[in-house]
Every structure is written in structure tokens, then in C-alpha cells.
C-alpha positions as CSV (number, residue, x, y, z in Angstrom):
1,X,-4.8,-62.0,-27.5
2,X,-2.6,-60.5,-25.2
3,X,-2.0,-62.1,-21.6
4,X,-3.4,-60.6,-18.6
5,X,0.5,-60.3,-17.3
6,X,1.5,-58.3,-20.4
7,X,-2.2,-55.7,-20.5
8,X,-1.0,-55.2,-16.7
9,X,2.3,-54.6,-17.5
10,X,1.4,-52.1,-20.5
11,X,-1.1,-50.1,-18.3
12,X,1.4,-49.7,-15.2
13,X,3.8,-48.3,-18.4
14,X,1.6,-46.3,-19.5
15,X,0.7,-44.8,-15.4
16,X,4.4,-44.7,-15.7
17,X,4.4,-42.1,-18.6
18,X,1.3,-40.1,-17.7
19,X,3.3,-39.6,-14.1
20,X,6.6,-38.6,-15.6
21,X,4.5,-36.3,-17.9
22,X,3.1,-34.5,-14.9
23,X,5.8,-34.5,-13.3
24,X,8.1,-32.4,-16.2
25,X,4.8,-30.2,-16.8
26,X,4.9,-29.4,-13.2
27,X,8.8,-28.7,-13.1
28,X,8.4,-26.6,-16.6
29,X,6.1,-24.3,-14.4
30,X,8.1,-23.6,-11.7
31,X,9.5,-20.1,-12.3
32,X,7.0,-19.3,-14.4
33,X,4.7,-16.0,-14.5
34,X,2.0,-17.7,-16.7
35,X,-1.3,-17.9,-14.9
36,X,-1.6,-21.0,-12.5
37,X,2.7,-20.8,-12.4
38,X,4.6,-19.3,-9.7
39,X,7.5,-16.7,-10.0
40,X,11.0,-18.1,-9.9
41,X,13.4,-17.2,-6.9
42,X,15.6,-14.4,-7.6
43,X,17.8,-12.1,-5.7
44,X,19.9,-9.1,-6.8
45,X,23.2,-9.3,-7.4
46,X,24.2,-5.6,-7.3
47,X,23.1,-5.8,-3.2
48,X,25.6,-8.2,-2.4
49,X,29.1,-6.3,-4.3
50,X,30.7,-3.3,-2.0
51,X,29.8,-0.1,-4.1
52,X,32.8,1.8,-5.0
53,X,33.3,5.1,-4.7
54,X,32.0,6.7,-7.9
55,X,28.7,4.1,-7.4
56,X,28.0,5.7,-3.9
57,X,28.7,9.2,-5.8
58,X,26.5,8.1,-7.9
59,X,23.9,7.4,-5.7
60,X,24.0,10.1,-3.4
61,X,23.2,12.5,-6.2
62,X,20.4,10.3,-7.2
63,X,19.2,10.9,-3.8
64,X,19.2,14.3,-3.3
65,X,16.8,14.8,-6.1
66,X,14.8,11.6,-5.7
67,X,10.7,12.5,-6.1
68,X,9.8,9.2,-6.0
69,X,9.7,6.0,-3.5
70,X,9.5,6.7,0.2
71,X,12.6,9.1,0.9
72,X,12.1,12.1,-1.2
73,X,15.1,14.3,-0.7
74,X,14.4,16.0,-4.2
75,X,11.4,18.0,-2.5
76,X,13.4,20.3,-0.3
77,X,13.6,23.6,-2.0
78,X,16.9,25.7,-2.4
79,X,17.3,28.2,0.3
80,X,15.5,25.7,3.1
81,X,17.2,24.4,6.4
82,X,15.9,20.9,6.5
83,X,16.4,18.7,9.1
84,X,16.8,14.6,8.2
85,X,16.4,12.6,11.0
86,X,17.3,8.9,11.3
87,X,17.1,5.8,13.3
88,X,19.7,3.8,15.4
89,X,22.4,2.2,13.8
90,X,22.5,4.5,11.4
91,X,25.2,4.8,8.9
92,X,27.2,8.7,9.4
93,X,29.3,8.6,6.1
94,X,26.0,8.0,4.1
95,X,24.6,10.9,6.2
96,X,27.3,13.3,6.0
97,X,27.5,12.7,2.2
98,X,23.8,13.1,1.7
99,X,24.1,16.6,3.7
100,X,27.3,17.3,1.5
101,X,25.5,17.2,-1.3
102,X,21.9,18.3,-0.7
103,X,24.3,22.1,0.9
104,X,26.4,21.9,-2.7
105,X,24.6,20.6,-5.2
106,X,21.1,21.6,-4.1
107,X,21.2,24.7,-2.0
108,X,20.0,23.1,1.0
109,X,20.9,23.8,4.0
110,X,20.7,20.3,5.9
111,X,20.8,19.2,9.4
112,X,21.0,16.0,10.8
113,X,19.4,14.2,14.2
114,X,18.5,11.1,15.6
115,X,14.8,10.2,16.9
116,X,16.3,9.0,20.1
117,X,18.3,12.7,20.2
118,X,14.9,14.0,20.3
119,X,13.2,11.7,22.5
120,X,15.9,12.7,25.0
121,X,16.2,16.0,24.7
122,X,12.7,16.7,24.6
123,X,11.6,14.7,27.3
124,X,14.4,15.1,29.8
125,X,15.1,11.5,30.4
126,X,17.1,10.2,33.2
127,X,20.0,8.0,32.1
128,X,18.3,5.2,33.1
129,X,15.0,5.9,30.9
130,X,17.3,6.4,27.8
131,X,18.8,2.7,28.3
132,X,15.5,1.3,28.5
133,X,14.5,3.0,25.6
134,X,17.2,2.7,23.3
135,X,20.2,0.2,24.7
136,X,19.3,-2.6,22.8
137,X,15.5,-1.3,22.0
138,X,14.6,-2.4,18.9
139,X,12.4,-4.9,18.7
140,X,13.3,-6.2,15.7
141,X,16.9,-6.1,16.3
142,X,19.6,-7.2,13.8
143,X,18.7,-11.5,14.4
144,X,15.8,-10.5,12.2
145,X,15.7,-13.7,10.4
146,X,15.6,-15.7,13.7
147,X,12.9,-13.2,15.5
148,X,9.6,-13.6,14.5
149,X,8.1,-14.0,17.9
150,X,8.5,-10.5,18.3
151,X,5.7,-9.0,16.0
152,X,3.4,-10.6,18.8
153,X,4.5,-8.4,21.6
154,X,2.3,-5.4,20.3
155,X,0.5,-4.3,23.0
156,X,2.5,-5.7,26.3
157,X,0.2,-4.6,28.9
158,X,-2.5,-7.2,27.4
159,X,-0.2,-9.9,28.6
160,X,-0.5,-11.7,31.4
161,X,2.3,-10.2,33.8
162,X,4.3,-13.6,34.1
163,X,5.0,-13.9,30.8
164,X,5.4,-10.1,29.9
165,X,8.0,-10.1,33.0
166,X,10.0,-13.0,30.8
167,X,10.0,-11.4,27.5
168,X,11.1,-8.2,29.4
169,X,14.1,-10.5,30.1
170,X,14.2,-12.5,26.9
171,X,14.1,-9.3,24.8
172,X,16.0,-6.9,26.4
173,X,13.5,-4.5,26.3
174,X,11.6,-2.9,28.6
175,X,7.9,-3.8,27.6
176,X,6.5,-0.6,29.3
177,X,9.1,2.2,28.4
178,X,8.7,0.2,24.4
179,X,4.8,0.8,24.3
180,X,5.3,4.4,25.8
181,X,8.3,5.0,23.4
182,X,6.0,3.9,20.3
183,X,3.6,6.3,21.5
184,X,5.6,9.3,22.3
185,X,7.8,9.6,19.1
186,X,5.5,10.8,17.1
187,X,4.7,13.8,19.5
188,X,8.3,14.4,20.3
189,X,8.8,15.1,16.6
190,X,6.2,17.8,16.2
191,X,7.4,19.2,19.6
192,X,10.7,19.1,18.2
193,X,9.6,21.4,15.5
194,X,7.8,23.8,17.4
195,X,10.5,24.5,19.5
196,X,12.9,24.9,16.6
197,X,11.2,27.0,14.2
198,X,14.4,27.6,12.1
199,X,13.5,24.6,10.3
200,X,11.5,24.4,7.4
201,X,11.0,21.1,6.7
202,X,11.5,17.4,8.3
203,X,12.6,14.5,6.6
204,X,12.3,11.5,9.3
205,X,10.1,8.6,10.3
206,X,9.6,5.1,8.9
207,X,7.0,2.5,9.1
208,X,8.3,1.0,12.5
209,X,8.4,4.3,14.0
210,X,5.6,6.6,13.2
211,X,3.6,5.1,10.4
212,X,2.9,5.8,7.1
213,X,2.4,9.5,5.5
214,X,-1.1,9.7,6.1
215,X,-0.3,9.2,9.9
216,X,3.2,11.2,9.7
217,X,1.5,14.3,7.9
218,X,-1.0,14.4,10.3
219,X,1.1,14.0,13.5
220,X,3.9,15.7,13.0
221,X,2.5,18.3,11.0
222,X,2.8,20.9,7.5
223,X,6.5,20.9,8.0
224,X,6.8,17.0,7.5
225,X,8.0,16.5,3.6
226,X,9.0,12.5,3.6
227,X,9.9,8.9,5.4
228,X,13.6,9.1,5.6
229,X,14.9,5.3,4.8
230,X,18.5,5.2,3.9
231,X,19.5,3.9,6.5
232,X,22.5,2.1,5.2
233,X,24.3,1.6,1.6
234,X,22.2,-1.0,0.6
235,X,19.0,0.9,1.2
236,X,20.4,3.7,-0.9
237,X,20.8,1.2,-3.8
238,X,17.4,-0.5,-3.7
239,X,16.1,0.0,-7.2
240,X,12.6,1.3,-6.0
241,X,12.6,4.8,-6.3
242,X,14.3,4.7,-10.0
243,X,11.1,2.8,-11.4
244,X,9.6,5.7,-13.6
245,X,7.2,7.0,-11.8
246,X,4.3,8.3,-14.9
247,X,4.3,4.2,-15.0
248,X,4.4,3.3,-11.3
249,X,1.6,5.4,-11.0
250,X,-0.5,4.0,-14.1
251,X,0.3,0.3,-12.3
252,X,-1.9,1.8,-9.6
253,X,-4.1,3.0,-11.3
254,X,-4.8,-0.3,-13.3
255,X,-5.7,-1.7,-9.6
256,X,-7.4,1.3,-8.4
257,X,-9.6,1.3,-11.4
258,X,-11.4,-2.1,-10.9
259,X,-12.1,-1.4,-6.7
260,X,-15.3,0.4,-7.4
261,X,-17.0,-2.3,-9.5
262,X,-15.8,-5.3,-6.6
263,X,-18.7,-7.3,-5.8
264,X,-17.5,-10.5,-4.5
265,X,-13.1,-11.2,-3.2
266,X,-11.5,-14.3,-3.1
267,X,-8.3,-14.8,-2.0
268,X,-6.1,-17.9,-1.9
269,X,-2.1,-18.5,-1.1
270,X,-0.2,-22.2,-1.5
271,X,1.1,-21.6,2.2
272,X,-2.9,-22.4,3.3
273,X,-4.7,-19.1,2.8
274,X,-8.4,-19.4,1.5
275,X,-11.4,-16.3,2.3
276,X,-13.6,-14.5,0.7
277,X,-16.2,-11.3,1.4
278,X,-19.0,-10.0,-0.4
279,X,-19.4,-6.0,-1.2
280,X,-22.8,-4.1,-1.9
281,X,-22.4,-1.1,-4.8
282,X,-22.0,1.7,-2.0
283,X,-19.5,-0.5,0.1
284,X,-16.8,-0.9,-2.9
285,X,-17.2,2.9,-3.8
286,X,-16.7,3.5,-0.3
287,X,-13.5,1.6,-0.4
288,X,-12.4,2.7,-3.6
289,X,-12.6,6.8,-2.2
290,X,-9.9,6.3,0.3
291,X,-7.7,2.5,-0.6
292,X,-4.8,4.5,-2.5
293,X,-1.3,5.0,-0.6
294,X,1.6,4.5,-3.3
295,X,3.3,1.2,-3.3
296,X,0.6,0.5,-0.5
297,X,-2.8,-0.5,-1.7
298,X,-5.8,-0.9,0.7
299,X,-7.0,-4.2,-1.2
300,X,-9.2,-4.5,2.0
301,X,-12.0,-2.4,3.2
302,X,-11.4,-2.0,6.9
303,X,-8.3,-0.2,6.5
304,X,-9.1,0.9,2.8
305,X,-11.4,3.5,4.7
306,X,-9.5,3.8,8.0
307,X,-8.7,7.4,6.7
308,X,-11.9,8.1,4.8
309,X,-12.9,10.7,7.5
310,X,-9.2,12.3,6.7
311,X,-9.8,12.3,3.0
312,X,-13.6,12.6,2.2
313,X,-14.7,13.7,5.9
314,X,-17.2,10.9,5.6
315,X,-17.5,8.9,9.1
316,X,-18.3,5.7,9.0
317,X,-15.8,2.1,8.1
318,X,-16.9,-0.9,6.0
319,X,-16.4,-4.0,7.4
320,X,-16.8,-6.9,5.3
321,X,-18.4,-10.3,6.3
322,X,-15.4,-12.3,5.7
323,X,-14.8,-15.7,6.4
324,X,-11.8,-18.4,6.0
325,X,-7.8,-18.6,6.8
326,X,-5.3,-17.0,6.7
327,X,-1.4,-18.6,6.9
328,X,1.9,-18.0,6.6
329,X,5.1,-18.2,7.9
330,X,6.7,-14.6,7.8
331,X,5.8,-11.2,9.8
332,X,7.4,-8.4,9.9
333,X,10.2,-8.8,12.0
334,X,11.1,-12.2,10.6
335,X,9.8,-15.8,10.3
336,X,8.3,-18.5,12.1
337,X,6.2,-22.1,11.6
338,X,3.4,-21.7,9.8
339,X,0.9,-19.9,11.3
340,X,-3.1,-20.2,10.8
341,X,-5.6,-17.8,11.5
342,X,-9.1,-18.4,11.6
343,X,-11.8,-15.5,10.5
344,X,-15.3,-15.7,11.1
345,X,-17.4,-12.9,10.5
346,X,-14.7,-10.3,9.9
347,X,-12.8,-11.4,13.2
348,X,-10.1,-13.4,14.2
349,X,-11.6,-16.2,15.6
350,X,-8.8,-18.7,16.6
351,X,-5.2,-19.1,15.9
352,X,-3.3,-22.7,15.1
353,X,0.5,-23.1,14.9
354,X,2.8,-20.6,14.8
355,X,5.4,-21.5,17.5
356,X,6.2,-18.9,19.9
357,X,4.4,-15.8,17.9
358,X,1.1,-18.2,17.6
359,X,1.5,-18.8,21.3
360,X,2.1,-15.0,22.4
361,X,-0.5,-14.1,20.1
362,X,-3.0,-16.3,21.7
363,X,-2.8,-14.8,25.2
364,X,-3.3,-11.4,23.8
365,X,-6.3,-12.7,22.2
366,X,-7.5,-14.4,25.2
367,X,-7.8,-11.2,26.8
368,X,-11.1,-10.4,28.1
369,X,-10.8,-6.2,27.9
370,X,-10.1,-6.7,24.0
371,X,-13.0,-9.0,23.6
372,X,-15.2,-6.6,24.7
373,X,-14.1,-3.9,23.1
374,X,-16.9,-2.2,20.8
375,X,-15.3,0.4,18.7
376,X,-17.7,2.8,17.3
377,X,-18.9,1.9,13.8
378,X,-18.0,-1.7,13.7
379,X,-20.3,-4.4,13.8
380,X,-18.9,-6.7,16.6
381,X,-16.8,-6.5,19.9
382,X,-13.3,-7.3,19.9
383,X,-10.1,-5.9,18.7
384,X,-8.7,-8.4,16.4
385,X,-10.7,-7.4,13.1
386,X,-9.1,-8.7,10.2
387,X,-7.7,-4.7,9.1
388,X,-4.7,-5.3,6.5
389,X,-4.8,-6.8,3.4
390,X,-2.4,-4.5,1.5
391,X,-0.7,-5.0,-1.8
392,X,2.7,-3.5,-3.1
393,X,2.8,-2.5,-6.4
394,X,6.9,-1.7,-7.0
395,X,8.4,-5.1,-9.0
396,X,11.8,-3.4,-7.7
397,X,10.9,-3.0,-4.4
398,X,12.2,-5.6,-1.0
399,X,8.7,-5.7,-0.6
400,X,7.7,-6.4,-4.4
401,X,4.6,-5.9,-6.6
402,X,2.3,-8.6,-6.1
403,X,3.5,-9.0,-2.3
404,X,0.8,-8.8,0.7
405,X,0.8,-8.2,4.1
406,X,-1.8,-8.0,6.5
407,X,-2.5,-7.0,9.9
408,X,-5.3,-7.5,12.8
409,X,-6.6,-4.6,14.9
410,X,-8.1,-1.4,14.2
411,X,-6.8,2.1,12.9
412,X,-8.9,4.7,12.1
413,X,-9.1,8.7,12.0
414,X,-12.7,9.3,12.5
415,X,-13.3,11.1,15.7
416,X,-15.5,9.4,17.8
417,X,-13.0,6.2,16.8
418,X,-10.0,8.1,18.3
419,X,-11.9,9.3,21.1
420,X,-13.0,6.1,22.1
421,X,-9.7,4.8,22.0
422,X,-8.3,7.7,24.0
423,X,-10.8,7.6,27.2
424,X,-10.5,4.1,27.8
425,X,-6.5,3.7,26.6
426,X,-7.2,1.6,24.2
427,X,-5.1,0.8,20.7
428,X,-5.8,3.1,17.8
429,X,-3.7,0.5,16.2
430,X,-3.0,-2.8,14.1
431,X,-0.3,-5.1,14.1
432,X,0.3,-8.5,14.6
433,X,1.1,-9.0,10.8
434,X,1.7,-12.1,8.0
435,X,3.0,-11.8,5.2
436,X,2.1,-13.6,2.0
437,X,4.8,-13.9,-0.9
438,X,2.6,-16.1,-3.4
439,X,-1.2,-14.6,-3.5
440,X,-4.0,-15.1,-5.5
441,X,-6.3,-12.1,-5.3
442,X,-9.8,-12.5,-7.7
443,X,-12.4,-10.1,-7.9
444,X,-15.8,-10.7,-9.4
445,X,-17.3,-7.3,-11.1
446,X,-20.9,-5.9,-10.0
447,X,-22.8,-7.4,-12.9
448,X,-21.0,-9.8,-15.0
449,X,-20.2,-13.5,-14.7
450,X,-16.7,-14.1,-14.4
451,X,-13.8,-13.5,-12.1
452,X,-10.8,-11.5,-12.8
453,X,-7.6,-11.8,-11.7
454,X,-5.7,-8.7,-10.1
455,X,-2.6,-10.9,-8.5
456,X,-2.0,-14.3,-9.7
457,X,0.1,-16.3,-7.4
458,X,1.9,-13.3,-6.3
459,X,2.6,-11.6,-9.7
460,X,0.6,-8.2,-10.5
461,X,-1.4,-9.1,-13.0
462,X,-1.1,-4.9,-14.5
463,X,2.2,-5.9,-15.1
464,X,1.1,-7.5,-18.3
465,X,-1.4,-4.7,-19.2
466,X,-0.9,-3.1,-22.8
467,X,-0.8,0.4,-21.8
468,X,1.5,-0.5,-19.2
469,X,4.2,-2.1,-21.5
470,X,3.8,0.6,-24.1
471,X,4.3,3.4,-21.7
472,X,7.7,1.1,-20.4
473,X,8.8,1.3,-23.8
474,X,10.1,4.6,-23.5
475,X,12.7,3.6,-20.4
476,X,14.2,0.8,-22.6
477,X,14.4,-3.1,-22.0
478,X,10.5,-4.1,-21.1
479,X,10.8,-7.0,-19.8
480,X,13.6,-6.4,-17.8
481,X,11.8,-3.2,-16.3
482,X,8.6,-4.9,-15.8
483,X,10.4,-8.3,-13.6
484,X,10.5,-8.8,-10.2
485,X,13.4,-7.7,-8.6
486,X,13.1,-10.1,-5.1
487,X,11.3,-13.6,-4.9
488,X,11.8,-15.9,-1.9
489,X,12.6,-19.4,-2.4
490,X,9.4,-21.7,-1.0
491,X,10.3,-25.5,-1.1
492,X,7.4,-27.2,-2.3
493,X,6.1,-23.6,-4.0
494,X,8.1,-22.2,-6.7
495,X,11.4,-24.8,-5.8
496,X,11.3,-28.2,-6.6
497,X,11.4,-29.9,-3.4
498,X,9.4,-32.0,-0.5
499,X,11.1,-29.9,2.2
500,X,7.6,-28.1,3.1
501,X,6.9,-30.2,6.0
502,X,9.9,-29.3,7.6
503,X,10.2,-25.9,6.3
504,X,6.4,-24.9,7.5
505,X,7.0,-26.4,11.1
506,X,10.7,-24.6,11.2
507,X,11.0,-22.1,8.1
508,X,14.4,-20.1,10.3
509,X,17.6,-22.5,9.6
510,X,16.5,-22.4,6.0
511,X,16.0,-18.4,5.7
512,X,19.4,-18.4,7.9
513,X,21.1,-20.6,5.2
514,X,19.7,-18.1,2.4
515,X,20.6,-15.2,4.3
516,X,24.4,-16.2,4.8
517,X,24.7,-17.4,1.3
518,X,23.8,-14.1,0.2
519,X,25.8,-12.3,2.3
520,X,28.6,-14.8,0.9
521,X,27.7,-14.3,-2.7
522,X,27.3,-18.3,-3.1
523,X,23.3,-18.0,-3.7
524,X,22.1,-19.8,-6.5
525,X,19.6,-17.8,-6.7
526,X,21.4,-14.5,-7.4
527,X,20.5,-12.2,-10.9
């Protein structure tokens, strides 16, 4: 018989093994795209190498007759004057080489302007006006990685005016003359236009400027043909317009193909996100009718038919009854602690964390006109509906296939929304975004049992359909074709690591290390 010292001893040894056993599984998975693994960190080397000449020869005839991605040069027609306009900051040789070649190669005859060239000369502003505009007027200026804070000044006037006076200071922008700017550019562009009639077509606008194409077409007008993005080099080198597009498009259609059928959504992130919503029959094929926008999937009914009235001319949006958190600890114009956002009933309900964004934030939802706020066709007053939940759908893209964002607010292009909106000047608008790098995204289908799976810990579950890799067959290598380009590096996620607690409460000085280690060319991480 054995002692009771040596039957203690052998179960601790055997605890022993069954913990170093989980603990090797659990490494083996990290970097992983098997279901229940996360993606492993990568970054693209080609980003971080000076292009030489013949690459940015290369590229700039690449451009002129891209189709694809958001900046579609190849659509303007021999014979045409175009007019590209860009941003701030932006980079003239790229611009004076793209016009080179789209007037040689193409038969183009291009122009180029700045938006803030057309602000001015269209509204006649006084020199002072123009500084406050656009000395030092981005919001998300170039300490991107350092300001996340910024996504929560949206709507300044619904601050209270001590602390909108200080982030007048602490931004260097002038809150007001922002808002107004935000609103006006996409006016001055179709004025533009109309008082130039010589051209025939506009390239110009981005996502922080006018919107997306729906909103772009329909503001600025017929003449408007694309987003113009290249702002730099490195934009012009992003791989996401040369993924074929015959299989970019049947990636979105493997998504679009199971929205009609949703009864029940759960969604679920490491970083803390957990909510779900239920959809009746007519609901989902409500959603499905209007939820496409390449690389930009409505995987949420509130904004999947913000433009149904555009599209279908049906009035009317579909707000689900959703319920649970949402968290993260990135925005749009860079990161933050981890931020958690209660929903209840559709509606943002209460905010924890966040450092300075969460504490902006929650004075804009303290106040009492956007409470009350009762938007036609919506169930409940208030402005902070849950409205984003949108998925990208490009493995080559910054923002990647598999990635969400999401947004609070309310957008919408039915009529009496708009005119609501406009009497009482009120926001026909969402913002206040998160972003969520590792998703789980589950659907249940009307009338079966189980659950499927259309992101699984942030990898696009198409990705792996067999249609899609047998149409990728004909571009080469396809498993190199169908991989993630750009994956962050979570600890405590898809790193080995017990840095989380630290990294949730202060996630900047390790993005900041990242950032200058690419830049260096020392990340690890680099493919």
C-alpha cells in the first residue's frame, strides 16, 4: 500500500502535468485560425522599405487604372477633365505623378485641388476663419496613436461649455468652426462643381470628410466617380485594391447570403464584448435589401437600413431589441483604456472606463436635449442607439476582413428622418466609434437548431468556403491570397502574455512601442 505522503505527492504530479498540458495546448493556439484560436500578429513588411523608383512607377500605373478598392482612378474615361481632390498634408510628387500619368497614359485630362482650397474659395473666408479651420484642424492629427479622446468630441455644442472651452484649447481646434466645417464640406464640393462645369467628374472625399459613397453620391452629386485615398506612398501601396475583385465580391456575397435567414445574433469579443438581438422573418429581409457597401457590411440592422429609403424607397428602420456590452480599447482616431458600454433595449445605457473618451463621452450622454430626442421611426427617445456594427471583408486591407467597428447615433435617408433632424438642428449622424479586432459574430438561421459562425474570433469565416478557394486558384498561391494582411498584437489575446491588466487600463505606450518599432523595422512581428 502506498503512503498517504507518496498518493499526495503523485496527484500534485499528475495536476502538474495536466497544467503544463494546458498550458502548451493553449500556446499551440495562439496564432492559430482554427475555430476557438485567434489569428497571430502580423504586419507587412513591404510598408516599412522606401519604394524605389520603378516600385512607385509601378504603382502609379496600377492606380490610374485601379476599378477596385476605394480610389478608383481607372473609371475616368479618355477625353474627360477630372478633378482629384485631396486632404491636408497631402503628398504633391504622388499627386503630380498620378496626374502625369492619368494625361499620358490614360487620356485624362487631370486637375488637382485641395478641400480646404475649396472651402476657401467658395466660402470667402476671412484669414482668421481659414486658421480655425485648417491650422492645425484635424482632429485626428498625426499623434494618432496617443489620441483617442478625440473620437468623443462629435457634436461639441452638447458639451457643457467649461469643458468644450478646454478642449478648444487642448485641441487646437476651434470646436465651433470644426462642427460647421464637417458640415459644410460636403456642400462646398457640389457648389464647387456647379460653378465649374468644365469638369466632368470628381474624385475626392474620404470617410473623415464626407462619408461613404452612398452619402458622397448623393451630396455631391452625378459628377462624383470615387473616395480619393492616396494620400501618401504607403497608402498607394496598401494591397487592398489588387485583391481580385470576381473573389472579393463572392466573399460578400458568402455573407450577404445568410442575412435574410438571421433569426437570432450573438456576438462576443475577448476584450469584454457579449450581446445579442432577435429578428422576425420581415426584419432580416429588411436588413438584407439595403446592408451591402463593399468592404463595409451592415452586420447590424439600424444602419443596415439607414439607406433603405435610398435604395428600395421603403420608409421605415429596424431596430433590434438588443441587449449586453460592448468593449474595447480602440476608436477611430486611436486608442484608449478599455472602454465598456452598456445596451439596454437598443440604447446605450451607461458607459464604464474609458479614460478621457469614456469621460467626454459621458457628458454628451448626460445631455438632456439628446435624451429626448424621438427620431421618427425609432422605438425610444434618445440619440445614442447602438447604429454600427460593420464588418470588413478585405484580408489585405488596414482595416482587415473579419475586423468590426461600430458607432452610436443615428443616420438615415428617409425624409421625415432628415427633416426632423434639420428643423430642430439636430445630428443626422453617428460616431463615437470602437473598434473590435478579435470578434465572434454567430447567427442562428430561421428554422433550424444550430448556430453558425460568420466571424470566428476575428477571422471571416468565407475565407475557408470552397467556392471561395477554388475561384482563388486562378490568382496563384491560396493560402497566401486568402491570409490576413494586418493583425494587432493583444497581450493576453493572440500573445502570450499577463500584460492585459495593464494594457486594458493604458493600451497607448504599448501601441507607441509597436508603432516606432515599425517605423524602425525592428518588429518582431513583421511578414
Amino acid at each position: 500500500m502506498k503512503s498517504p505522503f507518496r498518493r499526495r505527492a503523485y496527484v500534485l504530479l499528475l495536476l502538474a502535468a495536466f497544467g503544463f498540458a494546458c498550458y502548451l495546448f493553449q500556446e499551440a493556439r495562439v496564432g492559430q485560425t482554427e475555430s476557438g484560436a485567434f489569428l497571430s500578429p502580423r504586419y507587412p513588411a513591404y510598408l516599412t522599405r522606401e519604394p524605389s523608383q520603378d516600385e512607385k512607377q509601378m504603382l502609379i500605373r496600377r492606380a490610374v487604372r485601379q476599378l477596385g478598392g476605394w480610389t478608383r482612378l481607372g473609371l475616368a474615361k479618355p477625353g474627360e477633365r477630372v478633378l482629384i481632390m485631396g486632404s491636408e498634408g497631402q503628398d504633391m510628387e504622388l499627386v503630380d505623378a498620378l496626374l502625369q500619368a492619368l494625361r499620358t497614359t490614360r487620356g485624362v485630362e487631370a486637375h488637382y485641388i485641395s478641400l480646404s482650397q475649396i472651402i476657401k474659395e467658395m466660402l470667402h473666408m476671412s484669414e482668421e476663419e481659414q486658421k480655425q479651420l485648417f491650422s492645425g484642424g484635424s482632429l485626428y492629427g498625426a499623434e494618432r496613436v496617443k489620441d483617442g479622446w478625440r473620437e468623443a468630441i462629435r457634436w461639441p455644442r452638447y458639451l457643457p461649455a467649461n469643458l468644450r472651452e478646454q478642449l478648444n484649447k487642448e485641441s487646437r481646434v476651434n470646436m465651433k468652426a470644426w462642427e460647421v466645417g464637417r458640415q459644410v464640406a460636403r456642400n462646398q464640393m457640389r457648389r464647387y462643381l456647379e460653378a465649374h462645369p468644365e469638369y466632368d467628374a470628381l474624385f475626392g472625399g474620404t470617410a473623415g470628410t464626407a462619408g461613404r459613397q452612398v452619402n458622397l453620391q448623393m451630396d455631391i452629386g452625378p459628377k462624383w466617380r470615387s473616395e480619393f485615398e492616396y494620400s501618401s506612398w504607403e497608402s498607394l501601396r496598401d494591397r487592398t485594391p489588387t485583391f481580385p475583385n470576381d473573389l472579393w465580391r463572392l466573399l460578400e456575397d458568402k455573407v450577404m447570403a445568410l442575412l435574410p435567414w438571421v433569426e437570432e445574433v450573438r456576438i462576443t469579443d475577448p476584450q469584454g464584448t457579449d450581446m445579442r438581438f432577435k429578428l422576425t422573418a420581415d426584419q432580416a429581409a429588411m436588413w438584407a435589401k439595403a446592408a451591402y457597401l463593399p468592404n463595409h457590411i451592415y452586420m447590424y440592422p439600424l444602419q443596415g437600413t439607414r439607406d433603405l429609403y435610398l435604395r428600395e424607397g421603403i420608409r421605415g428602420h429596424i431596430v433590434p431589441d438588443t441587449n449586453g456590452v460592448l468593449a474595447g480599447t480602440a476608436n477611430h482616431s486611436g486608442y484608449h483604456p478599455l472602454i465598456k458600454l452598456y445596451i439596454k433595449h437598443g440604447l446605450l445605457d451607461r458607459i464604464e472606463g474609458g479614460g478621457r473618451y469614456g469621460e467626454i463621452w459621458r457628458k454628451v450622454l448626460e445631455n438632456e436635449e439628446l435624451k429626448t430626442i424621438q427620431y421618427p421611426y425609432l422605438p425610444h427617445p434618445g440619440m445614442f442607439y447602438l447604429f454600427e456594427c460593420s464588418v470588413a471583408t478585405n484580408p489585405k486591407g488596414a482595416i482587415r476582413s473579419g475586423q468590426f467597428h461600430w458607432g452610436f447615433g443615428m443616420e438615415s435617408t428617409t425624409p421625415e428622418v432628415n427633416q426632423y433632424a434639420k428643423k430642430r438642428n439636430l445630428p443626422n449622424d453617428h460616431g463615437f466609434h470602437v473598434q473590435t479586432y478579435f470578434t465572434t459574430y454567430e447567427v442562428k438561421i430561421r428554422g433550424a437548431d444550430n448556430w453558425l459562425k460568420m466571424v470566428d474570433n476575428g477571422h471571416l469565416v468565407a475565407l475557408e468556403d470552397a467556392e471561395v478557394k477554388a475561384l482563388a486558384t486562378r490568382y496563384g498561391d491560396v493560402g497566401k491570397l486568402l491570409r490576413e494582411d494586418r493583425v494587432p498584437a493583444i497581450p493576453g489575446v493572440n500573445v502570450p502574455g499577463d500584460q492585459w491588466k495593464s494594457f486594458a487600463a493604458d493600451p497607448v505606450p504599448y501601441f507607441s512601442r509597436e508603432a516606432k518599432e515599425i517605423a524602425e523595422g525592428t518588429y518582431k512581428y513583421l511578414e
